[in-house]
One Martini backbone bead per residue (centre of mass of N, CA, C, O) as a GRO file, in nm:
protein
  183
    1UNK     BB    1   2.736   3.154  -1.149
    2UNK     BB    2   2.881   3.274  -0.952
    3UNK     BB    3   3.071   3.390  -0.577
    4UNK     BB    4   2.876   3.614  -0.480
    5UNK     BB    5   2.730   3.817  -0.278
    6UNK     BB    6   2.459   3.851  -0.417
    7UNK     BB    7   2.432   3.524  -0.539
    8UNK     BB    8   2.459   3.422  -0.221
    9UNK     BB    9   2.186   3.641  -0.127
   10UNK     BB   10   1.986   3.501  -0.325
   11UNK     BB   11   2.037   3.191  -0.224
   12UNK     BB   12   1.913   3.291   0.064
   13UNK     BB   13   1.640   3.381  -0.023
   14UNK     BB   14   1.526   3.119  -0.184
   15UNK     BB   15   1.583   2.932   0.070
   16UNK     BB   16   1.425   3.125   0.298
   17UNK     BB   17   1.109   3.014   0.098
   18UNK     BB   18   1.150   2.717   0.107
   19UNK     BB   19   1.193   2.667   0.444
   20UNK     BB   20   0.960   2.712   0.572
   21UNK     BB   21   0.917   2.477   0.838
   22UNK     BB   22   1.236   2.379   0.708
   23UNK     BB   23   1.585   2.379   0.645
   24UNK     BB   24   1.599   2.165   0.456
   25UNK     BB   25   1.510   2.284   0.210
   26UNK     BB   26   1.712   2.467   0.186
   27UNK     BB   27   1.910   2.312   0.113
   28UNK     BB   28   1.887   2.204  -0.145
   29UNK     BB   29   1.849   2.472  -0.296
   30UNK     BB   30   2.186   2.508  -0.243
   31UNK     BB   31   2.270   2.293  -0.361
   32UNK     BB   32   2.189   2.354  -0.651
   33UNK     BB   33   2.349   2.604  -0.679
   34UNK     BB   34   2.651   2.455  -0.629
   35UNK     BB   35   2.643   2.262  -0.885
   36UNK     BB   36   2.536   2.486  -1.116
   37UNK     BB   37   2.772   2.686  -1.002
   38UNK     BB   38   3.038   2.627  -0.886
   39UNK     BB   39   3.064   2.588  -0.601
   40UNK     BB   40   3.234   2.506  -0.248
   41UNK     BB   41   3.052   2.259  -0.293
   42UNK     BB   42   3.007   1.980  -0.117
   43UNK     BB   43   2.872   1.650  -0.014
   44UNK     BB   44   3.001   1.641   0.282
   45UNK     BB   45   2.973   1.921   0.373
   46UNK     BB   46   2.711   1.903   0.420
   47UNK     BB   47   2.639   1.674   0.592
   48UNK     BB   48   2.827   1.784   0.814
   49UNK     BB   49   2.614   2.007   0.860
   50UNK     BB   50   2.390   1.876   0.900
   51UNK     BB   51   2.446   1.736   1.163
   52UNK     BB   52   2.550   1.935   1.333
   53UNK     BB   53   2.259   2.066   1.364
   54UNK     BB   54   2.139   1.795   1.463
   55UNK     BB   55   2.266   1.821   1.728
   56UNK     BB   56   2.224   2.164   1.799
   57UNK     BB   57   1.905   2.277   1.653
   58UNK     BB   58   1.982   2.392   1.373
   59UNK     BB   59   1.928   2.463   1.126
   60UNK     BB   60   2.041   2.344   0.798
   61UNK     BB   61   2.014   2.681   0.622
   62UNK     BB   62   2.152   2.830   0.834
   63UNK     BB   63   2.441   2.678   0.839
   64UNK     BB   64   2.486   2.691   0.522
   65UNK     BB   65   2.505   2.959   0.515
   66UNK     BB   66   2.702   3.067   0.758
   67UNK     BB   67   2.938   2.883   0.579
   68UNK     BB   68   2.950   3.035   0.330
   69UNK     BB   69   2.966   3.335   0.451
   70UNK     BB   70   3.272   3.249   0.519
   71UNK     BB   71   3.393   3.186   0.234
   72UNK     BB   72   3.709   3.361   0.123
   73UNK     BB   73   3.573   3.438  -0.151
   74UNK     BB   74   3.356   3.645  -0.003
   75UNK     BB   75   3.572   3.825   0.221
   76UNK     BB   76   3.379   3.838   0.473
   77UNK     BB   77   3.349   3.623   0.679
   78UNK     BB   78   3.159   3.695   0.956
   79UNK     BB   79   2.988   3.906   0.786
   80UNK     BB   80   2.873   3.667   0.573
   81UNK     BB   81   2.737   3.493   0.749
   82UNK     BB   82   2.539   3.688   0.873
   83UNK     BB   83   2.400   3.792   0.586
   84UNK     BB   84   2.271   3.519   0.570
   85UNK     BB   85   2.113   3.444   0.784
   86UNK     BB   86   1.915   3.714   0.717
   87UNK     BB   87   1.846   3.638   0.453
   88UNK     BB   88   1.729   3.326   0.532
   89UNK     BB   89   1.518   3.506   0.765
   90UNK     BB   90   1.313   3.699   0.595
   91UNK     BB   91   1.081   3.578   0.529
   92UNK     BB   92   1.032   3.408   0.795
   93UNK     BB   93   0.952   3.712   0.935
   94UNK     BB   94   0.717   3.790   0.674
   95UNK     BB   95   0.520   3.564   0.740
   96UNK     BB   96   0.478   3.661   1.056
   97UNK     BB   97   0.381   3.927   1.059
   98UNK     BB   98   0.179   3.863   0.890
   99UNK     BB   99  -0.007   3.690   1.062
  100UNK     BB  100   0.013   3.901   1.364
  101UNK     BB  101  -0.183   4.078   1.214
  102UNK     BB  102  -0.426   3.882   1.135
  103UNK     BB  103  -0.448   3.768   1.413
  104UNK     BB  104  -0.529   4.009   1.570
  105UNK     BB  105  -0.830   4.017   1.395
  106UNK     BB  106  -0.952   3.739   1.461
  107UNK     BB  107  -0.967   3.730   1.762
  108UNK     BB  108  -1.201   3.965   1.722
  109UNK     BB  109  -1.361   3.733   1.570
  110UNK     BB  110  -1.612   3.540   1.638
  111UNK     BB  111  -1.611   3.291   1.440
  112UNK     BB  112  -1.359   3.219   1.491
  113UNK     BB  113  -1.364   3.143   1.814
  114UNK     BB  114  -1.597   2.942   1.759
  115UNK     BB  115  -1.411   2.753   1.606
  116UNK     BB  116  -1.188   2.696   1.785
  117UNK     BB  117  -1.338   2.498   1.981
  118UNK     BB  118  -1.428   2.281   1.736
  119UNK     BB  119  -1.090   2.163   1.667
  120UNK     BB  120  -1.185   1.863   1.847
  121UNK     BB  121  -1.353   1.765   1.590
  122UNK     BB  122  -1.107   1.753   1.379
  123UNK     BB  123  -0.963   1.583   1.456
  124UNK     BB  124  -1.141   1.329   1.525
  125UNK     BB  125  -1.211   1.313   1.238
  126UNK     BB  126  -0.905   1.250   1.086
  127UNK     BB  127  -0.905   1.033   1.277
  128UNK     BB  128  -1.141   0.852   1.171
  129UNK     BB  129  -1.060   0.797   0.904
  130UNK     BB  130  -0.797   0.656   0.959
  131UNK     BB  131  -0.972   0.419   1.097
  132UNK     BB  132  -1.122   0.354   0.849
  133UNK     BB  133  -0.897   0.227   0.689
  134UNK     BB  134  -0.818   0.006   0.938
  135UNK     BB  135  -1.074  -0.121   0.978
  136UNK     BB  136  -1.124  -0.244   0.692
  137UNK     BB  137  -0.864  -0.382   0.614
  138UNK     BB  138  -0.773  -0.488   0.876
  139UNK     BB  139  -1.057  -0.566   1.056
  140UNK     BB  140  -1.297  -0.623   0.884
  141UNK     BB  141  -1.495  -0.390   0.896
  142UNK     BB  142  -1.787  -0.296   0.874
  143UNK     BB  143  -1.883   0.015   0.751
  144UNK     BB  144  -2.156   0.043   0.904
  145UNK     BB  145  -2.051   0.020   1.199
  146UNK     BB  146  -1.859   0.204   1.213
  147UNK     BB  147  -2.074   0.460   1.116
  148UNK     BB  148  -2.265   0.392   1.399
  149UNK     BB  149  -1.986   0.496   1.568
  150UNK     BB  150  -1.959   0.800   1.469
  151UNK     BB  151  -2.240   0.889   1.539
  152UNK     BB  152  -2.247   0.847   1.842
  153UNK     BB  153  -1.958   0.993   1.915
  154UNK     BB  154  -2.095   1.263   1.804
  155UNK     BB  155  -2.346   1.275   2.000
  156UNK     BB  156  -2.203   1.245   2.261
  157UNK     BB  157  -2.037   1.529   2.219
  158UNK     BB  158  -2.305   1.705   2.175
  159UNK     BB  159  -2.504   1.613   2.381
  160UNK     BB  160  -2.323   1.553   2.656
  161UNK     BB  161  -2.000   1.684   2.649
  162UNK     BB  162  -1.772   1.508   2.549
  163UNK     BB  163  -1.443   1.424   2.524
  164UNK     BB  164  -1.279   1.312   2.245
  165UNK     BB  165  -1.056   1.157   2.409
  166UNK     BB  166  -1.268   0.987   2.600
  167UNK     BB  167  -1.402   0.825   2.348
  168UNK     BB  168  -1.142   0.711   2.250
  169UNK     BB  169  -1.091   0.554   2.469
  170UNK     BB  170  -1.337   0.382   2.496
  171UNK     BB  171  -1.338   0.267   2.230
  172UNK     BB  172  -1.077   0.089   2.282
  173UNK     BB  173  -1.204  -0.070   2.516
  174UNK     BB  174  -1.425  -0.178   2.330
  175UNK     BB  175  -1.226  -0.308   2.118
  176UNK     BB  176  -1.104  -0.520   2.328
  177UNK     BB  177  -1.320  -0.660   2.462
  178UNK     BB  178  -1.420  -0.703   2.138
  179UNK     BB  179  -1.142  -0.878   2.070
  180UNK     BB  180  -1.119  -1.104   2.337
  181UNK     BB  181  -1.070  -1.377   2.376
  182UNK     BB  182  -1.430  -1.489   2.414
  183UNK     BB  183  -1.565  -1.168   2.398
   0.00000   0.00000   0.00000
């Protein structure tokens, strides 16, 4: 595959495919489209352009699409960049249309609205999982005993309505307290 304006905006918009959540995704795609079709990109020039992103907090494959898209070979200067930045941009924000079309439905269903109250118990759930990996392998602790504070911490989160942030402080002071030597 040549270095042509159509070949630039395809490889422009699977790379702005792979990117929702991070521009780094999107260098990678261009990346690999510059190596197999001997495309006018070195390992420097992408490294120097990933830095400059990071420093100045643009995407890294919106500044890749950008730099490419002025590159002489595809005579368009800087509308080339403008037209990549804009195609590696289409995806993400038909990802997002989706999104506030659904969002905006949802937000007027009750069961959605009821659910994400108990957000914070989903949190604290996942922190409790990664906490019993810690507490097992690392602090040796019976696993009964583990699960009989994890099911007292749930009990008072919904029988007394405190703030799962609050448990989990006090549940740490009391962790330091019990694990201080004399204590």
């Amino acid at each position: 595959m040549e270095f042509n304006v159509i070949n630039y905006l395809t490889a422009m918009f699977l790379a702005g495919i792979g990117s929702f959540g991070g521009g780094f995704g999107g260098v990678n795609i261009i990346r690999d489209f510059a190596a197999n079709y001997n495309w006018i990109l070195d390992e420097m020039e992408i490294l120097r352009i990933i830095s400059i992103s990071q420093f100045n907090g643009y995407s890294q494959g919106m500044m890749l699409a950008g730099y490419l898209g002025a590159q002489q070979e595809l005579g368009l200067g800087i509308i080339g960049s403008v037209l990549g930045i804009i195609t590696f941009l289409i995806p993400s924000a038909a990802v997002l249309i989706v999104i506030f079309k659904i969002g905006g439905k949802l937000y007027k269903n009750s069961v959605f609205i009821y659910s994400l109250k108990y957000i914070n118990l989903l949190a604290a759930g996942l922190i409790g999982v990664i906490l019993w990996n810690y507490a097992v392998l690392i602090f040796e602790l019976d696993p009964i005993v583990y699960l009989a504070v994890a099911g007292l911490a749930f009990f008072v989160n919904i029988y007394f309505n405190v703030n799962p942030a609050v448990i989990v402080l006090a549940g740490a002071v009391i962790g330091v307290i019990w694990r201080a030597p004399g204590g």
